[in-house]
Structure formats: C-alpha cells, structure tokens
MMTF fields as JSON, N, C-alpha, C and O atoms, coordinates in Angstrom:
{
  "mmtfVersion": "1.0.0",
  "mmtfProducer": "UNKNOWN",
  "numBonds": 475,
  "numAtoms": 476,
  "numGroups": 119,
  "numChains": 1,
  "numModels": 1,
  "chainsPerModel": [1],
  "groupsPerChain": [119],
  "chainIdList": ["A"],
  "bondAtomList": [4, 2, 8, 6, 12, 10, 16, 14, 20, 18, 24, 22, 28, 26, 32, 30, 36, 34, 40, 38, 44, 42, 48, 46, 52, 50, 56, 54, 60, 58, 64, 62, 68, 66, 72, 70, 76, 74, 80, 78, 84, 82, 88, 86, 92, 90, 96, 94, 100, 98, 104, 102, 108, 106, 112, 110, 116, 114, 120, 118, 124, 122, 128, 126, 132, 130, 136, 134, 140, 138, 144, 142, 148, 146, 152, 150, 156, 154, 160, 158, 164, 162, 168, 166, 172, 170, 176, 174, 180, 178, 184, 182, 188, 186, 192, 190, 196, 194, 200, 198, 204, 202, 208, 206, 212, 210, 216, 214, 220, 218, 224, 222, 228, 226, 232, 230, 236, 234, 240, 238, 244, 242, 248, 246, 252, 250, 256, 254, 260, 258, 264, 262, 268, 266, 272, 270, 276, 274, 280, 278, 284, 282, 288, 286, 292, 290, 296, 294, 300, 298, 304, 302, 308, 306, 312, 310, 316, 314, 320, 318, 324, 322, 328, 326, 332, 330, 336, 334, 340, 338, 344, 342, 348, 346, 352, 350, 356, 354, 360, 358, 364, 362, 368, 366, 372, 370, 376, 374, 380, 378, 384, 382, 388, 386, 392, 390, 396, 394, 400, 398, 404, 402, 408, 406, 412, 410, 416, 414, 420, 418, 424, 422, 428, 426, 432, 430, 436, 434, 440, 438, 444, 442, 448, 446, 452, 450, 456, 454, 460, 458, 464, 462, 468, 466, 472, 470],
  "bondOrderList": [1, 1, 1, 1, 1, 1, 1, 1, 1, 1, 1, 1, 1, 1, 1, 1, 1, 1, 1, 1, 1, 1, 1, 1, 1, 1, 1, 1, 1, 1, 1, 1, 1, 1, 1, 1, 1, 1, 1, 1, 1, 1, 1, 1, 1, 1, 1, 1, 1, 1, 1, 1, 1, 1, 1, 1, 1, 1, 1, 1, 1, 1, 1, 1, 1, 1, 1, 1, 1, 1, 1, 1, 1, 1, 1, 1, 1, 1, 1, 1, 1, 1, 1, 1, 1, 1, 1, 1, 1, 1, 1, 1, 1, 1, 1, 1, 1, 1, 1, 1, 1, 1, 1, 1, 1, 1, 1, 1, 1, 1, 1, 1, 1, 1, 1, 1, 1, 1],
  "groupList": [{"groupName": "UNK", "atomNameList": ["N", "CA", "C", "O"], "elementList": ["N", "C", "C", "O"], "formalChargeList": [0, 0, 0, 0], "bondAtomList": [1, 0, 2, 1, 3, 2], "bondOrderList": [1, 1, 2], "singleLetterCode": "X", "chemCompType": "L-PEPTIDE LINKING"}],
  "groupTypeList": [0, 0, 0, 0, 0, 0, 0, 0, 0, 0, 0, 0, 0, 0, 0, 0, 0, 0, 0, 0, 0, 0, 0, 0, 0, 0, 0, 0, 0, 0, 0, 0, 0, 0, 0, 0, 0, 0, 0, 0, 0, 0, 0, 0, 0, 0, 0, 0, 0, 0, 0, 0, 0, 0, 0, 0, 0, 0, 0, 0, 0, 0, 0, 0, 0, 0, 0, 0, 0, 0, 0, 0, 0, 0, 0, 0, 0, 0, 0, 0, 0, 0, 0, 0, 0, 0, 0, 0, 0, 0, 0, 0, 0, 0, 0, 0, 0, 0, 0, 0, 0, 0, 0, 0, 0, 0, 0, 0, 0, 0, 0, 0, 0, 0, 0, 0, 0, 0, 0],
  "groupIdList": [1, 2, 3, 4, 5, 6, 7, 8, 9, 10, 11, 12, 13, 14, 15, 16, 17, 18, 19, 20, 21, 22, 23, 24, 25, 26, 27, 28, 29, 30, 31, 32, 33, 34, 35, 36, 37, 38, 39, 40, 41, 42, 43, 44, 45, 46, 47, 48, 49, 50, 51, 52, 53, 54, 55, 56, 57, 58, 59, 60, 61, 62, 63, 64, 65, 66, 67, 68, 69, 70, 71, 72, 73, 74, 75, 76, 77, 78, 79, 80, 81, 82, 83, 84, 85, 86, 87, 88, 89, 90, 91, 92, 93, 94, 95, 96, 97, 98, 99, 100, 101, 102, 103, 104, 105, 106, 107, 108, 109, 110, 111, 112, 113, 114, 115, 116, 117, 118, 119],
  "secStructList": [7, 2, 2, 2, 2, 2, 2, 2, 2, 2, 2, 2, 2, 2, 6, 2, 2, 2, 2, 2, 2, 2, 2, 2, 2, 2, 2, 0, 0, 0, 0, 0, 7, 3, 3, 6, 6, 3, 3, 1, 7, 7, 6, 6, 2, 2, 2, 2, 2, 2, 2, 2, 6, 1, 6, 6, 6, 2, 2, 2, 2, 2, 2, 2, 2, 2, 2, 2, 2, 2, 2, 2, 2, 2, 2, 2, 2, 2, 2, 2, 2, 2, 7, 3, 3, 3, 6, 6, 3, 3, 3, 1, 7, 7, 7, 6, 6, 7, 7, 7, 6, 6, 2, 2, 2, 2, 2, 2, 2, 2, 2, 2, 2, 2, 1, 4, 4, 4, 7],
  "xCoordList": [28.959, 28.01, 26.69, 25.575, 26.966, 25.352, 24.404, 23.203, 24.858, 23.895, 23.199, 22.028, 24.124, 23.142, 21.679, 20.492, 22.772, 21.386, 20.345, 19.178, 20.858, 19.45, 18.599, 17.498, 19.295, 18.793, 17.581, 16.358, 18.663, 17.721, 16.686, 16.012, 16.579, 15.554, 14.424, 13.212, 15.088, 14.058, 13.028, 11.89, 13.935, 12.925, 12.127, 11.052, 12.522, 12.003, 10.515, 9.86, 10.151, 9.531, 8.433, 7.215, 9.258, 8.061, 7.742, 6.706, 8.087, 7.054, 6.378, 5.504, 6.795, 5.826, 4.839, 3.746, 4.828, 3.768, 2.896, 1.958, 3.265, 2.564, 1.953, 0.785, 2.42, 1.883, 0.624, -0.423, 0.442, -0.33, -1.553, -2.58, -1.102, -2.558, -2.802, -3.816, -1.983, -2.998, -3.637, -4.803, -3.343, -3.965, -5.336, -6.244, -5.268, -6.24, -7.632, -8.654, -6.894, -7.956, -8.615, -9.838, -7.82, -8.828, -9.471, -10.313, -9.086, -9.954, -11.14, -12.197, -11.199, -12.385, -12.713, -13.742, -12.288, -13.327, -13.55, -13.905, -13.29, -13.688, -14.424, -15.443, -14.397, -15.149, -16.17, -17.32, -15.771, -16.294, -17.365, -18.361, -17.215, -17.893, -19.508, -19.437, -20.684, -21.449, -22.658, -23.421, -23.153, -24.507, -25.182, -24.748, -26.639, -27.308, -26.237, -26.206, -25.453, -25.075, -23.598, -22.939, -23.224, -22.32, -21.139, -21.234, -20.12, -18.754, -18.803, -19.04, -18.539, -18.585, -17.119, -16.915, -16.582, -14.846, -13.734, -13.539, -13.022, -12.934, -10.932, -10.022, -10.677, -9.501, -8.579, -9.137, -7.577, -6.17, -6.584, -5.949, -8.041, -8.504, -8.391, -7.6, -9.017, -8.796, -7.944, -8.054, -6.779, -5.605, -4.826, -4.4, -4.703, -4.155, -4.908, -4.172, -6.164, -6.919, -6.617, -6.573, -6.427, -5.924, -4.588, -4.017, -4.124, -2.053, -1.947, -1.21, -2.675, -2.559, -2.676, -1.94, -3.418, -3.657, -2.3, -1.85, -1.753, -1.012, 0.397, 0.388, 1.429, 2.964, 3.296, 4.12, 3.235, 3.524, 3.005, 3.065, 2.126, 1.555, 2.603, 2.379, 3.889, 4.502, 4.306, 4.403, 3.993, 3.834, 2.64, 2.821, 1.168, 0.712, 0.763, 0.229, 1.882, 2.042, 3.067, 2.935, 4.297, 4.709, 3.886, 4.009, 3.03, 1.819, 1.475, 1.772, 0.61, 0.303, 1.424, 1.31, 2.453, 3.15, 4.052, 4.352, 4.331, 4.6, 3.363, 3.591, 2.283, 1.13, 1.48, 2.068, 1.027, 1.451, 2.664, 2.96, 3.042, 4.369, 4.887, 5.56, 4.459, 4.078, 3.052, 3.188, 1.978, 0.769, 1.741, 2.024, 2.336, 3.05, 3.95, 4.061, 4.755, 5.654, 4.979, 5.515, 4.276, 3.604, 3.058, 3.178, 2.017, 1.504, 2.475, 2.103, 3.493, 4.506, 5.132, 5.219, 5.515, 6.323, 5.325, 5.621, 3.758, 2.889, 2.583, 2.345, 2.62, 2.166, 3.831, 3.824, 4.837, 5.879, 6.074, 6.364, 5.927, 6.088, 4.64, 4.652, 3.702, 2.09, 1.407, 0.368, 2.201, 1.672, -0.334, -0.889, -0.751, -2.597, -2.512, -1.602, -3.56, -3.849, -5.199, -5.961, -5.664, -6.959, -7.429, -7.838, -7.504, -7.952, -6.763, -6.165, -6.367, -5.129, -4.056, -2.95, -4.269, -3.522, -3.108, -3.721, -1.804, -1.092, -0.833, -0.381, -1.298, -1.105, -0.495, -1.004, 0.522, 1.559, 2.233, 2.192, 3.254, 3.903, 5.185, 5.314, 6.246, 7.26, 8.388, 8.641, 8.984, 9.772, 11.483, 11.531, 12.504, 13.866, 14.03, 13.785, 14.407, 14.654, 13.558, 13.983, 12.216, 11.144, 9.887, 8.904, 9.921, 9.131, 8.83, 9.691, 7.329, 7.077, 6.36, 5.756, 6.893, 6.609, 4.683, 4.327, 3.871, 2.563, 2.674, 2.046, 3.224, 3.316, 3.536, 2.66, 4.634, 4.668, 3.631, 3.457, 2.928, 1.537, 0.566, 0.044, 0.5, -0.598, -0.13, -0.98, 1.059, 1.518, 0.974, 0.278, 1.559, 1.416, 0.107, -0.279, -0.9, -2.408, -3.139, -4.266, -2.237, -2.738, -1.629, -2.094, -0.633, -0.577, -1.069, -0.902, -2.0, -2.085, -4.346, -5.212, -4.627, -5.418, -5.637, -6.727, -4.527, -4.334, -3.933, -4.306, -3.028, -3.221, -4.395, -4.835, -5.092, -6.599, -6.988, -7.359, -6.88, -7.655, -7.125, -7.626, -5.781, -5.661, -5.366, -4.759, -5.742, -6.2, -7.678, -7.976],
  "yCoordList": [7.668, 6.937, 6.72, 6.92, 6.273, 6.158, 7.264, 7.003, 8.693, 9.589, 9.795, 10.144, 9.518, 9.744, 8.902, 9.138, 7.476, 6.332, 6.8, 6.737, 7.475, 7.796, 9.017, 9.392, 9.502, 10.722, 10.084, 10.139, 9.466, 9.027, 7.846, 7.396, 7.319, 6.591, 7.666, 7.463, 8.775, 9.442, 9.721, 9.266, 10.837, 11.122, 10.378, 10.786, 9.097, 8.069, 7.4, 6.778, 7.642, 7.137, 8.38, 8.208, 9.949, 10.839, 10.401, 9.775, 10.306, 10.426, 8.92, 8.763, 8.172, 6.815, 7.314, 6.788, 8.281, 8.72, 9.319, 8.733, 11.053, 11.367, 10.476, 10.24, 9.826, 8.804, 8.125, 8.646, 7.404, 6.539, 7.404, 7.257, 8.563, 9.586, 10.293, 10.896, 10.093, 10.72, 9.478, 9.481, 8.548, 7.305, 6.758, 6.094, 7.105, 7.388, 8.109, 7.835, 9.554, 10.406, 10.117, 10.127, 9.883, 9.219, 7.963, 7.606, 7.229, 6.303, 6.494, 6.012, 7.144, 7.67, 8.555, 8.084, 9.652, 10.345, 9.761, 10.434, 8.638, 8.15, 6.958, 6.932, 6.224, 5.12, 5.316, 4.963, 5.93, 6.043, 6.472, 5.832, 7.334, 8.764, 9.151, 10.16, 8.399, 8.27, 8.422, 7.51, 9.73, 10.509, 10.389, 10.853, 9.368, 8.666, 7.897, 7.916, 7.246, 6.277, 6.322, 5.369, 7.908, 8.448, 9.181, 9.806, 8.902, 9.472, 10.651, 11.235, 11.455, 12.68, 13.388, 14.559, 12.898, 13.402, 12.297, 11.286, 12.532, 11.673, 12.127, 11.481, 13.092, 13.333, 12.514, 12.759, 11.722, 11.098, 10.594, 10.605, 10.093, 9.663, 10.689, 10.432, 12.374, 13.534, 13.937, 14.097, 14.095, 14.469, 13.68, 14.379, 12.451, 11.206, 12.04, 12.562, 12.071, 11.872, 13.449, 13.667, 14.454, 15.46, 15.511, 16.456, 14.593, 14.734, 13.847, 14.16, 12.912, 12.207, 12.656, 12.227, 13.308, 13.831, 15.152, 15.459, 15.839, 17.047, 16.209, 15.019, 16.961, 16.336, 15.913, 15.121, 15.773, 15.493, 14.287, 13.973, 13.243, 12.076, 11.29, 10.554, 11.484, 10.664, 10.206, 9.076, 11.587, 12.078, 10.619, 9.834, 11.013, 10.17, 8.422, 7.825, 7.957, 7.041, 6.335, 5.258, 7.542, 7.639, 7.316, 6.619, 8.264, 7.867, 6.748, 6.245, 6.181, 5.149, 4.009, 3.683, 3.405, 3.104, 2.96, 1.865, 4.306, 4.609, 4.04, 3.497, 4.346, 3.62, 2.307, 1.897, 1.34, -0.393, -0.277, -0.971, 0.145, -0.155, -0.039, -0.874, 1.002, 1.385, -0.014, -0.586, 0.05, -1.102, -2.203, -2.593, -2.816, -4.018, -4.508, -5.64, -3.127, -3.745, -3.312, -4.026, -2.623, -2.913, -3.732, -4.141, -4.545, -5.692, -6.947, -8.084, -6.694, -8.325, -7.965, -8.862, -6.481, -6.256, -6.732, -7.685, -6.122, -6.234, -7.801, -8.137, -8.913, -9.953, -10.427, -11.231, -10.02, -11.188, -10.451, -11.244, -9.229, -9.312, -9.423, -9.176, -9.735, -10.395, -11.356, -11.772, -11.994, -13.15, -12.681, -11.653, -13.66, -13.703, -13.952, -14.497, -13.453, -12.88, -12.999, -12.066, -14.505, -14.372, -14.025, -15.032, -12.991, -12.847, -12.512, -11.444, -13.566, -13.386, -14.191, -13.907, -15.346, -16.342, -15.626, -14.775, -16.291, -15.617, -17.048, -17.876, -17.049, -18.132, -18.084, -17.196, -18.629, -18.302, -17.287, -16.507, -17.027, -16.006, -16.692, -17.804, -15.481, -15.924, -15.459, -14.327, -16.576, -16.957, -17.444, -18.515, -16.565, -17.36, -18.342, -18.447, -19.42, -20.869, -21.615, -22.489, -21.147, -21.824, -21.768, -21.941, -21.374, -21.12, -22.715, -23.127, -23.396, -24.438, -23.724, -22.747, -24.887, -24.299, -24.373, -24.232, -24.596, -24.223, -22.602, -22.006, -22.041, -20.349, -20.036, -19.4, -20.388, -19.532, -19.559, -18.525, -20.574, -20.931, -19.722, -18.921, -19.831, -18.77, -17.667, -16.777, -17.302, -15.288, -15.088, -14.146, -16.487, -15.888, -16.114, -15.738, -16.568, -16.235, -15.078, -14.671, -14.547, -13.568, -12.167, -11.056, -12.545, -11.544, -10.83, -9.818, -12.688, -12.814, -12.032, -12.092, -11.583, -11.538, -9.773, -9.235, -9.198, -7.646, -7.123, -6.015, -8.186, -7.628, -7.538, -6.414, -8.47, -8.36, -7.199, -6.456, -6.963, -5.282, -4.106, -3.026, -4.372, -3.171, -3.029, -2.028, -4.168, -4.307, -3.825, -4.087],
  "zCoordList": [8.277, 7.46, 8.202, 7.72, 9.468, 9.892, 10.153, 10.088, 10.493, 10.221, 9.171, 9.025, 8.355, 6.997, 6.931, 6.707, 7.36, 6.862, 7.583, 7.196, 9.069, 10.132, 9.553, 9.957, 8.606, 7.688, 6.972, 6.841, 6.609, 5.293, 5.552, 4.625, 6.97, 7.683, 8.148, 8.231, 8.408, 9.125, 7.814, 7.699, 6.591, 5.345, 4.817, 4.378, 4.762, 4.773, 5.071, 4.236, 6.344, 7.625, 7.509, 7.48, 7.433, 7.037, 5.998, 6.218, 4.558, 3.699, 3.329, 2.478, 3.905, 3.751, 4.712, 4.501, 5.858, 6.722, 5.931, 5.39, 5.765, 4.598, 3.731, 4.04, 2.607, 1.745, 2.649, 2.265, 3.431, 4.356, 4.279, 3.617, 5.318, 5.747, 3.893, 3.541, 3.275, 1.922, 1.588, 1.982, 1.077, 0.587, 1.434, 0.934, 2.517, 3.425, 3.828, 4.458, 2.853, 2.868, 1.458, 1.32, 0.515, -0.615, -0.528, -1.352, 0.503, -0.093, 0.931, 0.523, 2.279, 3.013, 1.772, 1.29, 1.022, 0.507, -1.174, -2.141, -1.142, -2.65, -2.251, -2.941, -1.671, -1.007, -0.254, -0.512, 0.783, 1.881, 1.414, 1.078, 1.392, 0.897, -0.202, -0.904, -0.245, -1.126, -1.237, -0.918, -1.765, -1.764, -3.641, -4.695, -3.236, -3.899, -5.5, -6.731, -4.157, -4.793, -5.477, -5.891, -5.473, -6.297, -5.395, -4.338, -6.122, -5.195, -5.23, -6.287, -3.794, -3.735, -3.838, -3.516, -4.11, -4.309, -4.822, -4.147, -6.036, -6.86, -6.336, -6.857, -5.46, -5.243, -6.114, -7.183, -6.44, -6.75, -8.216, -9.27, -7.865, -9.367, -10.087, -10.994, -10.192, -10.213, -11.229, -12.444, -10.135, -10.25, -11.59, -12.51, -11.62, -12.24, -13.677, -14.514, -13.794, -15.186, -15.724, -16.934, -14.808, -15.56, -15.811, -16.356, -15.455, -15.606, -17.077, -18.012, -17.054, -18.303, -19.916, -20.804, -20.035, -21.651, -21.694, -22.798, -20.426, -20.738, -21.252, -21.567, -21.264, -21.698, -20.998, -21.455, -19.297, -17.981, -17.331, -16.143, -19.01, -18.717, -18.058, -17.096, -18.662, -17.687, -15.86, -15.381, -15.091, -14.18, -13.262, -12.331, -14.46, -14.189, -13.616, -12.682, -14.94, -14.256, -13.052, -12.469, -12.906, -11.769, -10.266, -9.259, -10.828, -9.656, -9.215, -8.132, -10.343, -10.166, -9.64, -8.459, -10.389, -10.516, -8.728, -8.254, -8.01, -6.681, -5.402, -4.322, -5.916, -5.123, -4.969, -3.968, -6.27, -6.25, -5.637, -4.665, -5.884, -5.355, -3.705, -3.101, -3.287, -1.845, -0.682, 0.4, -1.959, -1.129, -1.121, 0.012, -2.115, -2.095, -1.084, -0.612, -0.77, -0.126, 1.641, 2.489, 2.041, 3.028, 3.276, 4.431, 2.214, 2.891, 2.809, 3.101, 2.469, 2.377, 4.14, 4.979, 4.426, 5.831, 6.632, 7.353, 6.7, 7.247, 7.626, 8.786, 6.308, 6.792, 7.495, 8.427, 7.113, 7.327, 9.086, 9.982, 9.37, 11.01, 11.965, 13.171, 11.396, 12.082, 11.638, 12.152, 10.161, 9.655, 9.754, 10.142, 9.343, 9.287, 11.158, 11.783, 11.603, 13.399, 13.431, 13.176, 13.84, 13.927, 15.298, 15.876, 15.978, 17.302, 18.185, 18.053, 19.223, 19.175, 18.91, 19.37, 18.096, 17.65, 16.237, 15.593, 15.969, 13.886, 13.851, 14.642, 12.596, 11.683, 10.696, 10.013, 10.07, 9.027, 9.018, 8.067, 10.451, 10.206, 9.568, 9.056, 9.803, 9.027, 9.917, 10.331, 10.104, 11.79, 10.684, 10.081, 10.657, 10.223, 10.533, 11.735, 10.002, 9.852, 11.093, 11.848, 11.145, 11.319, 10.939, 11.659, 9.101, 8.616, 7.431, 6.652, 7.616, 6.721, 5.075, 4.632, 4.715, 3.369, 2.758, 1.589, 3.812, 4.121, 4.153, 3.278, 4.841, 5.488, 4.171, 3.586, 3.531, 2.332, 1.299, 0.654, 1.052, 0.136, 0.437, -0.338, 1.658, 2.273, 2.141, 2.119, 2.028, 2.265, 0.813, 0.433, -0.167, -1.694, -1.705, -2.811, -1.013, -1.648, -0.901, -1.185, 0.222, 0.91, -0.519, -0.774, -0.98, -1.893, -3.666, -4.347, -3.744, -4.783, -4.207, -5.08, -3.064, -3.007, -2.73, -2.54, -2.761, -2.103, -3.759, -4.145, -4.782, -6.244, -6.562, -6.805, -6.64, -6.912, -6.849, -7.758, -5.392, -5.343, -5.509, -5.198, -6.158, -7.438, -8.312, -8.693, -9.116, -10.142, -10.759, -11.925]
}
C-alpha cells in the first residue's frame, strides 16, 4: 500500500508543479505583460474562450473550476504552515491546540481576500 500512495504523492507533486509554472507563465504573460496599455498574450483566457462555444464547453469549465480550486487550497496550506510573516515575525499562524480564535478571524479574512481576486 505505501508505494502506491508514494506513487501517487509523487504524480501528484509533479503536476501541482506543472500547474504552478503554467499559472505562472500566464499570469507574467497576461499581466505582466503590456504594450500601450494592452495585453500582449491572452494565453488560458485564449484557450478557455475557444473551448466554450464548441461541444467540449464542458472542458471549459473544468478549467476554470480546477484553477479555484488549486488557488484555494494552496493559499489555506500556505497560510496554515507560515500563517501572515511580517518580516520575520508570523502572526496568526495555526499551531494544534494553540491556536486563538483571533487566528482564525484573520485566516478567514486573509481567505475571504484571495476570493476576491478571483472573482
């Protein structure tokens, strides 16, 4: 049994990698990226808007759908093993049975502030 899981940790681990460095390169070349004013490569946005009108719309929102879903649960791992790190002090991390119920106020407005931005 545990090879597998290490299997299936490893496949895992690659394609949340993959995933990372793509999400990456779009948003350097959709953000980043801007000559008089205008995006010079619309990559994932792209892709998404031509998958939608064919029969394979489903596809589309897989997409989407796998993204939120991806960002979400990174930034909950992200804050719960570095909590907010101002410098080199963390503030509201999240410590087993030494966590106040302040820490949790703050994770949910630090999550209610990362929906925001994809929305």
């Amino acid at each position: 049994m545990k090879p597998c899981t290490y299997t299936c940790n490893l496949l895992l681990g690659m394609f949340t990698a993959v995933l990372s460095v793509f999400f990456m390169v779009h948003i350097f070349m959709y953000a980043a990226l801007r000559v008089e004013n205008k995006n010079v490569q619309q990559f994932l946005n792209k892709a998404v808007d031509r998958l939608y009108p064919s029969l394979t719309g489903w596809l589309s929102i897989v997409i989407v759908t796998i993204t939120f879903a991806y960002f979400m649960l990174v930034t909950i791992k992200g804050n719960q093993k570095f909590g907010l790190r101002f410098f080199f002090t963390s503030f509201y991390h999240v410590v087993p049975n030494e966590t106040f119920a302040s820490n949790f106020f703050a994770n949910c407005l630090l999550t209610n502030v990362w929906m925001f931005s994809l929305t």
